[in-house]
C-alpha positions as CSV (number, residue, x, y, z in Angstrom):
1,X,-110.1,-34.4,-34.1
2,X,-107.4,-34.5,-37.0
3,X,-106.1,-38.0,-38.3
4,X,-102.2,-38.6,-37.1
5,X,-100.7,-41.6,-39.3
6,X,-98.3,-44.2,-38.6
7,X,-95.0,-45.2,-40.2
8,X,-94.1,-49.2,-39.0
9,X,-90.2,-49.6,-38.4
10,X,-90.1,-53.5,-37.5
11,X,-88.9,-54.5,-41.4
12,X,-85.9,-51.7,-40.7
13,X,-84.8,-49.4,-38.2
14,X,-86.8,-51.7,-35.3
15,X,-84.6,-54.3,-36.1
16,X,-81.6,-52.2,-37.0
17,X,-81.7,-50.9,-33.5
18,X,-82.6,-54.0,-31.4
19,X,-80.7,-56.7,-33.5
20,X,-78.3,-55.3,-35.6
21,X,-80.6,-56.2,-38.5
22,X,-80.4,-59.8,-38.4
23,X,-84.0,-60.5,-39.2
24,X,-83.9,-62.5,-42.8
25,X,-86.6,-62.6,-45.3
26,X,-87.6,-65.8,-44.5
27,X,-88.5,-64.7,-40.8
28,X,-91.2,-62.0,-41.6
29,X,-92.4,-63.2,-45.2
30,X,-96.4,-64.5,-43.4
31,X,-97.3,-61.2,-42.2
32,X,-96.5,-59.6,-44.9
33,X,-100.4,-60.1,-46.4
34,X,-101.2,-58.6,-42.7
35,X,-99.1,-56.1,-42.5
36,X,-100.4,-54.8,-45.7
37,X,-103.8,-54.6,-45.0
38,X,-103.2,-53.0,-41.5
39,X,-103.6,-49.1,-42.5
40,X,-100.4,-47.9,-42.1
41,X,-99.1,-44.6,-43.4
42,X,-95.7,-46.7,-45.0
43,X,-93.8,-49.4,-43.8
44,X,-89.9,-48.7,-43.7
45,X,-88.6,-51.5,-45.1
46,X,-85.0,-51.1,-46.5
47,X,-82.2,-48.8,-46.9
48,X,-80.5,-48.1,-44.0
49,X,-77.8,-51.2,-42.9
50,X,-80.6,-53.6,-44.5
51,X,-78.2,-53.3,-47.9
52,X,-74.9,-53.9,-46.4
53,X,-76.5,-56.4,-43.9
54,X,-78.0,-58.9,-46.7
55,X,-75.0,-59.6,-48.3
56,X,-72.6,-59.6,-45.7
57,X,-74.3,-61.8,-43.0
58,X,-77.9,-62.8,-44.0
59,X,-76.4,-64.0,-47.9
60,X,-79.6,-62.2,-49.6
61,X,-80.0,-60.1,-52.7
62,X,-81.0,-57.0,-50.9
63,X,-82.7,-56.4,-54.7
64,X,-84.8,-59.6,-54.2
65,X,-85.7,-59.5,-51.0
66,X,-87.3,-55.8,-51.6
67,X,-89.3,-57.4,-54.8
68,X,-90.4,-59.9,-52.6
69,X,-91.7,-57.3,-50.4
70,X,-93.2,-55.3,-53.1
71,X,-95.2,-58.3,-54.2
72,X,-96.7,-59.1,-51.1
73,X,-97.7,-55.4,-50.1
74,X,-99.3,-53.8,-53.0
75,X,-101.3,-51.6,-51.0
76,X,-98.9,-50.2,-49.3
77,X,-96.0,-47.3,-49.5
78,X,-92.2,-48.8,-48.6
79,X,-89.8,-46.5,-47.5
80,X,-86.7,-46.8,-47.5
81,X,-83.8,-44.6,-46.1
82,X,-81.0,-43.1,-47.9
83,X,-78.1,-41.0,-46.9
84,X,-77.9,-38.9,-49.3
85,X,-74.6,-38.3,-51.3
86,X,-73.2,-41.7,-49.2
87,X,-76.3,-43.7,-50.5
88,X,-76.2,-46.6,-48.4
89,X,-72.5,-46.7,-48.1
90,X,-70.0,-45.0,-46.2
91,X,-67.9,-42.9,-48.4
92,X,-69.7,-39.9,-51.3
93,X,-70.4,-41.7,-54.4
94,X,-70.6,-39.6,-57.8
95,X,-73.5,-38.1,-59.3
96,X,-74.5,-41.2,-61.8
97,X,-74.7,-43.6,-59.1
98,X,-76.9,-42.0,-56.7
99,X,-79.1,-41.2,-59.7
100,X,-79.0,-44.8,-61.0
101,X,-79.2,-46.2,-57.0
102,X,-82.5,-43.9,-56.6
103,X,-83.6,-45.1,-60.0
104,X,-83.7,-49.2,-59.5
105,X,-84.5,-48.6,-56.0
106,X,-87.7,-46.8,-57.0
107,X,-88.3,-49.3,-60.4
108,X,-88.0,-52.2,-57.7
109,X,-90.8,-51.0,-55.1
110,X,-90.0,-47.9,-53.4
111,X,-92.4,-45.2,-52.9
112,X,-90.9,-43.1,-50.1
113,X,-87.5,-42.2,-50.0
114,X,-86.2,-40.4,-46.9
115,X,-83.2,-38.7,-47.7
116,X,-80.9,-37.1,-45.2
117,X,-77.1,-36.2,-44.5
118,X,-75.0,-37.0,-42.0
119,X,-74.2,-33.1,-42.3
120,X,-77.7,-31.4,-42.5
121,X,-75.4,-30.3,-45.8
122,X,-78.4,-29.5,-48.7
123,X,-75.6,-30.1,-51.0
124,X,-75.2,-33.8,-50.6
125,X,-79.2,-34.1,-50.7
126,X,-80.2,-32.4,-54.1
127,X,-79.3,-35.2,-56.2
128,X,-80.9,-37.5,-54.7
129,X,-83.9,-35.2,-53.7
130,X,-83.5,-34.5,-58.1
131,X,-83.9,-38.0,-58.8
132,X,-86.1,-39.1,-57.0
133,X,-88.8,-36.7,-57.5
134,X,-88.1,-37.3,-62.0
135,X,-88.6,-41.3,-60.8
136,X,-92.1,-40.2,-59.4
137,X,-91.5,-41.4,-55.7
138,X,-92.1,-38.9,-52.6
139,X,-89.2,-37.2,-51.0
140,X,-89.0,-36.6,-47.5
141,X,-86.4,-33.9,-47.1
142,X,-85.1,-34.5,-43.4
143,X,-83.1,-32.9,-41.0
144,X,-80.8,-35.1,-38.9
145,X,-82.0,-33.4,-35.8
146,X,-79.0,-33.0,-32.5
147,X,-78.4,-30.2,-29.8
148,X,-75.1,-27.8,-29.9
149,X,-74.4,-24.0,-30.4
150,X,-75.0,-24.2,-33.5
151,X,-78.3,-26.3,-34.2
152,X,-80.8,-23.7,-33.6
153,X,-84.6,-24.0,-34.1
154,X,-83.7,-21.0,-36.3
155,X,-81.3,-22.9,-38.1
156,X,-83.6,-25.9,-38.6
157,X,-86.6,-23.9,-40.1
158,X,-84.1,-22.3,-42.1
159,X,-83.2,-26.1,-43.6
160,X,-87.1,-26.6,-43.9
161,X,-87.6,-24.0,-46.0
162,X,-84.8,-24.6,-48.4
163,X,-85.8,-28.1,-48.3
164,X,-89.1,-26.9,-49.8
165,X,-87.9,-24.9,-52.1
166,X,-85.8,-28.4,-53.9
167,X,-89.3,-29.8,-54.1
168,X,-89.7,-32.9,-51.2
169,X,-93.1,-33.2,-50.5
170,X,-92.3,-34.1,-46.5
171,X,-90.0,-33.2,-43.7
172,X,-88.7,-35.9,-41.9
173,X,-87.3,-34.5,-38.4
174,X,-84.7,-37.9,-37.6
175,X,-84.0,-37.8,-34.1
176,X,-81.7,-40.6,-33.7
177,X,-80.3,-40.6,-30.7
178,X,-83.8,-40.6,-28.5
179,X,-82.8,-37.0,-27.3
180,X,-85.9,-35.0,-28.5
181,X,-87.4,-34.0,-25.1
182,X,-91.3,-33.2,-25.1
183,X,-91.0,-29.2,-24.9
184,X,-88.6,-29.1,-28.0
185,X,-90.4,-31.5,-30.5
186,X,-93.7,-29.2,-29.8
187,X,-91.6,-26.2,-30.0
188,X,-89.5,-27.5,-33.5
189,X,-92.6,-29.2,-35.2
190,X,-94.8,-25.9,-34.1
191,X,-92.3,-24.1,-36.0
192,X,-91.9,-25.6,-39.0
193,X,-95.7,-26.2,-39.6
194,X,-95.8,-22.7,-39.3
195,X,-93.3,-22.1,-41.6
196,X,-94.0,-24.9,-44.5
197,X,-97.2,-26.4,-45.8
198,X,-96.0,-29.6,-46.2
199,X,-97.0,-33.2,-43.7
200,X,-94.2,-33.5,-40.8
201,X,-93.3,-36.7,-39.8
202,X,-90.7,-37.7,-36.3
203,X,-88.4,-40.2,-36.0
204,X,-87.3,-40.7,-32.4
205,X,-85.3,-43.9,-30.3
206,X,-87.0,-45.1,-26.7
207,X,-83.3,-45.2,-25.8
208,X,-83.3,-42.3,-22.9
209,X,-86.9,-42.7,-22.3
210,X,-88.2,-39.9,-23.3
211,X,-90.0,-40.7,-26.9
212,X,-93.7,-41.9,-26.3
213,X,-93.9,-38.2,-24.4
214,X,-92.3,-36.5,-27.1
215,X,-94.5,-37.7,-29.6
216,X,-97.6,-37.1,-27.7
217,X,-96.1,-33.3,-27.4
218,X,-95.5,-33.8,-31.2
219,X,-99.0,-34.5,-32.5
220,X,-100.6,-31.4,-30.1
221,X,-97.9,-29.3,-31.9
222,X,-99.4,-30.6,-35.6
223,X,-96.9,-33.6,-36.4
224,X,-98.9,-35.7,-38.8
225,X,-96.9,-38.8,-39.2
226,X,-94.7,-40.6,-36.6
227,X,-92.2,-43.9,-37.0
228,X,-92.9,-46.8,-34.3
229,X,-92.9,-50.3,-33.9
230,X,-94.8,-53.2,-33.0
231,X,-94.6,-54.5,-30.1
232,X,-92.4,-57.0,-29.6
233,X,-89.6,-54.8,-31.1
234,X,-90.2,-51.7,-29.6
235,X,-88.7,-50.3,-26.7
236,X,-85.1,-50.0,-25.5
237,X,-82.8,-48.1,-28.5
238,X,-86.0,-49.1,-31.2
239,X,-89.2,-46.8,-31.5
240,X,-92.3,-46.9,-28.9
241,X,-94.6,-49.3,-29.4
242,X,-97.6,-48.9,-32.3
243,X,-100.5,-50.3,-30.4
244,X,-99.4,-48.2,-27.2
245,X,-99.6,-44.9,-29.3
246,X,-102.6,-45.8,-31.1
247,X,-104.1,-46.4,-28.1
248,X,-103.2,-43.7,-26.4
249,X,-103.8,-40.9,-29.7
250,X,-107.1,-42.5,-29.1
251,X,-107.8,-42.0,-26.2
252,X,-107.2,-38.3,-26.5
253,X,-109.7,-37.6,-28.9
254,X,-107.2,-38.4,-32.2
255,X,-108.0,-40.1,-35.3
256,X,-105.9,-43.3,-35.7
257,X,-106.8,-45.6,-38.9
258,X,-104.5,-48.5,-38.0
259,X,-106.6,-51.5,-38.0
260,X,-106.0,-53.2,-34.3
261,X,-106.4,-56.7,-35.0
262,X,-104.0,-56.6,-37.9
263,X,-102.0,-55.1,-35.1
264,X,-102.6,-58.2,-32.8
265,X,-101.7,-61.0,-35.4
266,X,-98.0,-58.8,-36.0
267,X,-97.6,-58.7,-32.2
268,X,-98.4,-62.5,-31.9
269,X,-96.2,-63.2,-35.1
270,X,-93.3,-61.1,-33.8
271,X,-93.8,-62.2,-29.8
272,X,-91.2,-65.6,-31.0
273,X,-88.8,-64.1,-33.0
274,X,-88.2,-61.8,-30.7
275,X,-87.7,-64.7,-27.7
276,X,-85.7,-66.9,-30.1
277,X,-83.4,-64.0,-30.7
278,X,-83.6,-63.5,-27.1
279,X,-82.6,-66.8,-26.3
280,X,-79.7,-67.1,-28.8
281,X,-78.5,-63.8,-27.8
282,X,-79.2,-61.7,-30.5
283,X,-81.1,-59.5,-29.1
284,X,-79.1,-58.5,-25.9
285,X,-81.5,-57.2,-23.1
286,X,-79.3,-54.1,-22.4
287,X,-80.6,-52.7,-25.5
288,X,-84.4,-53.2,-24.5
289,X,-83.4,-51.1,-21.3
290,X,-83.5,-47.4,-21.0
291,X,-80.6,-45.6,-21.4
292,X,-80.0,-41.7,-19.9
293,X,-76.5,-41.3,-20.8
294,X,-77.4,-40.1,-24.4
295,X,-78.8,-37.6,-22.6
296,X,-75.5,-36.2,-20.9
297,X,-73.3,-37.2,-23.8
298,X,-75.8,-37.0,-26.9
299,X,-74.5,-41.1,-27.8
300,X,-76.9,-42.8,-29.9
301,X,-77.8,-46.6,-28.8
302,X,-75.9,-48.0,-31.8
303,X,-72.9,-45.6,-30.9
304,X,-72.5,-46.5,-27.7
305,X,-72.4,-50.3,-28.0
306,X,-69.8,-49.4,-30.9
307,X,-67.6,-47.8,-28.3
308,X,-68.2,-50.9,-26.0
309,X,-67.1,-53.4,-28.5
310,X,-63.8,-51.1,-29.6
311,X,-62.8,-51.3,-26.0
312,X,-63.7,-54.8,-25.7
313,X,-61.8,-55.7,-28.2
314,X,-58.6,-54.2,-27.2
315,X,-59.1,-55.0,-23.7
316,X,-59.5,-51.8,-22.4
317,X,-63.3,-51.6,-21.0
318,X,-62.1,-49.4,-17.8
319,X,-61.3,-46.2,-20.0
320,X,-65.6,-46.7,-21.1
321,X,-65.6,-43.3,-19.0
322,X,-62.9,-41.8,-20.6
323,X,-64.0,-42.2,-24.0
324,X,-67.5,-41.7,-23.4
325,X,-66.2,-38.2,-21.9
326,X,-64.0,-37.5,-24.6
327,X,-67.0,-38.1,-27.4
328,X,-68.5,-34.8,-27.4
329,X,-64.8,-33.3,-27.0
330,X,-64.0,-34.4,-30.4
331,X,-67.9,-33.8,-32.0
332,X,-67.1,-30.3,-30.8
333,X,-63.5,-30.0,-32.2
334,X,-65.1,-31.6,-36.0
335,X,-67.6,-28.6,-35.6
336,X,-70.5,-30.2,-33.7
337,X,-71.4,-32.8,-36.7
338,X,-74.8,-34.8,-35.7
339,X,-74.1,-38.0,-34.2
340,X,-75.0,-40.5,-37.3
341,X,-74.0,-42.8,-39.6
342,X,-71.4,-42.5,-41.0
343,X,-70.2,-39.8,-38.3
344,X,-71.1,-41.3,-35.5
345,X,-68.3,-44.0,-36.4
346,X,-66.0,-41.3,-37.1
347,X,-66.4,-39.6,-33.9
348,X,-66.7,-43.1,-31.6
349,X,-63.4,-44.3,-33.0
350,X,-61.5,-40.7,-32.6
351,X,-62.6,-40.2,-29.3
352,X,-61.2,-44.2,-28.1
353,X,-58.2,-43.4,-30.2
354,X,-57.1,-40.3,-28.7
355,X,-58.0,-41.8,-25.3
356,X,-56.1,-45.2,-25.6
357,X,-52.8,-43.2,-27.0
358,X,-53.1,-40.5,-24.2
359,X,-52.1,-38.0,-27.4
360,X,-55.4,-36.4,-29.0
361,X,-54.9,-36.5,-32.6
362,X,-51.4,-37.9,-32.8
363,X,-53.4,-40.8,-34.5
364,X,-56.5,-40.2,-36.8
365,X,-58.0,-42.6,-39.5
366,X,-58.5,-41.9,-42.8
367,X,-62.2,-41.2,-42.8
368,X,-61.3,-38.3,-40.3
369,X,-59.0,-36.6,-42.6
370,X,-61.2,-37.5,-45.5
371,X,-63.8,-35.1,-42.9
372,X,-61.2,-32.4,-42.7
373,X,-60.2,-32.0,-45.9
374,X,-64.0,-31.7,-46.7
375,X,-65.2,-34.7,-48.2
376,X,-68.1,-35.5,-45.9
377,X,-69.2,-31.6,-47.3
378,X,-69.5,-28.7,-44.7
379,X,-69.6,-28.9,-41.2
380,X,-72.2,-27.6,-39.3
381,X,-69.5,-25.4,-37.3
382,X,-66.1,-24.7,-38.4
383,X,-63.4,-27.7,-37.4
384,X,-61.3,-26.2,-34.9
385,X,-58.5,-24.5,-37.0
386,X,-55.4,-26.1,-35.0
387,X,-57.0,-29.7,-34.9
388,X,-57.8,-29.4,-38.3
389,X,-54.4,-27.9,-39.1
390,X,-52.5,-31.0,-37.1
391,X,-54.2,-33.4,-38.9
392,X,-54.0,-32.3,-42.1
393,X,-50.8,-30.7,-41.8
394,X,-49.7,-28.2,-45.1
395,X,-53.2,-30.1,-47.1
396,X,-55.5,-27.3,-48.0
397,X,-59.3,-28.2,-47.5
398,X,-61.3,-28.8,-50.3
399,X,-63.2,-25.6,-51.7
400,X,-66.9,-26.6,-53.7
401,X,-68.7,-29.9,-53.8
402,X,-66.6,-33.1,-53.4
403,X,-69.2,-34.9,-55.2
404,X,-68.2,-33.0,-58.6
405,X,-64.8,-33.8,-58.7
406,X,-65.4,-37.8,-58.7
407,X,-65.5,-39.6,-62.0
408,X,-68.8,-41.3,-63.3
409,X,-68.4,-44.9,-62.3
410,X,-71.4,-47.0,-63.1
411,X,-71.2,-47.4,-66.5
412,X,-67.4,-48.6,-66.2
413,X,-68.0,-51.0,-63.7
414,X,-70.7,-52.4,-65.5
415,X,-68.0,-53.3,-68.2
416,X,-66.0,-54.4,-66.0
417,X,-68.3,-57.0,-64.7
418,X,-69.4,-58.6,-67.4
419,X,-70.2,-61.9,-67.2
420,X,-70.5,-61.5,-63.6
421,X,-73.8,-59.2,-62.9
422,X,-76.4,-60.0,-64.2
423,X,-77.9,-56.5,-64.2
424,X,-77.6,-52.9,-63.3
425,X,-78.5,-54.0,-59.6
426,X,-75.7,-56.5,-59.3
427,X,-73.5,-53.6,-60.6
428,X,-75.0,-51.2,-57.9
429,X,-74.7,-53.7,-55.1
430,X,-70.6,-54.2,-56.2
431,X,-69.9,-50.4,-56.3
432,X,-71.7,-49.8,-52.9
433,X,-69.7,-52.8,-51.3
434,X,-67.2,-54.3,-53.8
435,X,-66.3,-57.4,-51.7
436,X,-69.2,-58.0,-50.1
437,X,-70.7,-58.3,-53.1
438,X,-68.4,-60.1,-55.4
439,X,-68.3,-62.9,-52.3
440,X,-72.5,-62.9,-52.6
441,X,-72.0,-63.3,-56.6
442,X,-69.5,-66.2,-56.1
443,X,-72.3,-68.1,-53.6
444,X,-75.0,-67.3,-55.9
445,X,-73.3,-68.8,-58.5
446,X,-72.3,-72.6,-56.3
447,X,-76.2,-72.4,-54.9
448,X,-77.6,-72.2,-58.7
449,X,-74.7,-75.0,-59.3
450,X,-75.2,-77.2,-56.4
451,X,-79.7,-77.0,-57.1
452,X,-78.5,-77.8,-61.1
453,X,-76.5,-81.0,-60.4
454,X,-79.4,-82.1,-57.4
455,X,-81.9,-81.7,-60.1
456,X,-79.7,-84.0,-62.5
457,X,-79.1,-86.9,-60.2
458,X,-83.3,-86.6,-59.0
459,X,-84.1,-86.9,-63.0
């Protein structure tokens, strides 16, 4: 029977999902060498939070650590994952830095880029889709896949095709929430294999349960790729487990090329980390657990514990209900957008605002009306007219891309930090996350100081 291929999340989205990224470089640097010589499809190694997460807790050059990666996995393709017109941020950037991000991130060791939106909007992917297809990496063109009115099997195919036409060379279907059941991944990936000629690969979260069935469904329906993770990060709101689904794939008469005692050294290598984040509380148990109420109100993992931690902080856990009910009120009112970053924050913090005021909409942030006025680029479904209308008041929405009326920026920041980066990725990492990275340039600077003045004294 036909081969089905692996993508390995533990060096991203595994540990994303189960420990809000927290794993440095320094954890999973000896089994790199093994995890390079295991036969996987890629390894999905930055991108995502990884970017932001370096500098602002883990004090890493996100740059470095990805080199570092390079060098110890030549054989191997690293992904990364993009978000198209927002890059890794949270805002649209202009044209020239996506272009330039996509460059250095390719020119530093990426092979794969998945790019999606946060809209299924093709508008915000092209230029990323552009560049990264001149710099000679692969493109997975992928649809941030959700259920409403509106998200149609019709609709997605329709995506597919479009996406084909801009040139990727895969479609990624990103199910982030875990609420793909079996019937609809064999039904979508059945679908769009008949509609394109081009390698599917699914993304899915064990969160509700459902994910090692849906991938089985999946591969009968022709998927040829699918994202999971090794063992001891698997489960819970991360991806089902790699040796359980090479097992299994095997077992029903499917080609798997991952090489299973590479697999067993990862598992025994990752089998610690895991119980030292355990044990320090890192890694909270809840999130290992399964989950059905993403099911009801189509919260991803991350999403969820986002609401819990709002609340939390404003002591006010007993409305939990209340704003978990009022979550897919508001998705439904900003036009059913797909729960994920960065509208899944958008959403999460409406819905606890307009439940902690007891007005909806008497209070909105700026990211929301940033969304209305068409920033974010189109909606899947029209905003409801008088929501949109109280928010923005008299403030017509934007007409055309928002990404064309922003000024370049890289090559002005990069005068104005001279002296301070030291080269076009210190520059990139400053207009992604200005503070976090000036902070990370000022520690750089007192390390480099404090090893010059040790060295003195030792001489």
């Amino acid at each position: 029977m036909r081969n089905v291929q692996f993508t390995e999340t533990v060096l991203r989205d595994a540990n994303q999902s189960l420990i809000a990224t927290r794993l440095p470089y320094s954890k999973f640097e000896p089994i790199l060498t093994t995890m390079d010589q295991a036969g996987f499809y890629a390894v999905e190694c930055w991108g995502g939070a990884t970017f932001d997460v370096c500098l602002r807790y883990l004090h890493e050059d996100p740059w470095e650590r990805l080199r570092k990666i390079r060098s110890h996995m030549p054989n191997s393709k690293l992904q990364m994952l993009l978000r198209g017109q927002n890059v890794l941020g949270y805002k649209h950037y202009p044209d020239d830095f996506v272009k330039k991000f996509v460059q250095k991130s390719v020119e530093n060791g990426i092979d794969i880029i998945r790019i999606f939106d946060a809209l299924n909007d093709l508008e915000n992917l092209k230029v990323a889709i552009e560049e990264t297809l001149r710099c000679g990496a692969i493109a997975s063109g992928t649809i941030s896949y959700t259920t409403s009115p509106v998200h149609t099997q019709e609709n997605y195919v329709k995506m597919v095709k479009e996406l084909k036409e801009m040139g990727v060379q895969t479609i990624c279907i990103k199910d982030m929430a875990g609420i793909m059941g079996p019937q609809e991944a064999y039904n979508l990936v059945s679908a769009i294999k008949d509609a394109v000629d081009l390698p599917v690969d699914l993304h899915t979260h064990s969160t509700t349960g459902l994910a090692f069935m849906t991938y089985l469904k999946a591969v009968e329906a022709g998927v040829d790729i699918i994202d999971t993770a090794i063992s001891p990060f698997s489960g819970g709101t991360s991806q089902p487990a790699t040796e359980t689904m090479a097992y299994a794939l095997r077992q029903l008469g499917y080609t798997v090329n991952v090489d299973d005692k590479a697999l067993i050294k990862m598992a025994d290598f990752f089998k610690p980390i895991r119980n030292e984040y355990l044990k320090d509380g890192t890694l909270n148990p809840i999130s290992m657990s399964t989950d059905t109420q993403c099911l009801t109100y189509q919260v991803p993992g991350g999403m969820l514990s986002n609401l819990l931690s709002q609340l939390k902080m404003m002591n006010a856990l007993d409305r939990f209900e209340e704003a978990l009910v009022e979550t897919p009120k508001v998705r439904k009112d900003m036009g059913y957008p797909p729960l994920v970053t960065p509208t899944s924050q958008m959403v999460g913090v409406q819905a606890v605002t307009n439940v902690l005021t007891g007005v909806r909409y008497e209070k909105v942030s700026s990211e929301i009306k940033a969304y209305c006025r068409g920033e974010y680029g189109k909606t899947p479904a029209p905003i409801d007219p008088e929501v949109q209308k109280k928010i923005l008041g008299d403030e017509k929405p934007l007409e055309g891309r928002y990404a064309d009326t922003l000024e370049p920026i890289f090559e002005k920041t990069k005068e104005q930090l001279a002296g301070v980066a030291r080269c076009d990725e210190d520059v990139l990492s400053y207009i992604a996350f200005p503070q976090l990275a000036e902070k990370f340039f000022e520690e750089r600077k007192a390390r480099e100081e404090n090893v010059a003045t040790y060295c003195i004294e030792e001489a």
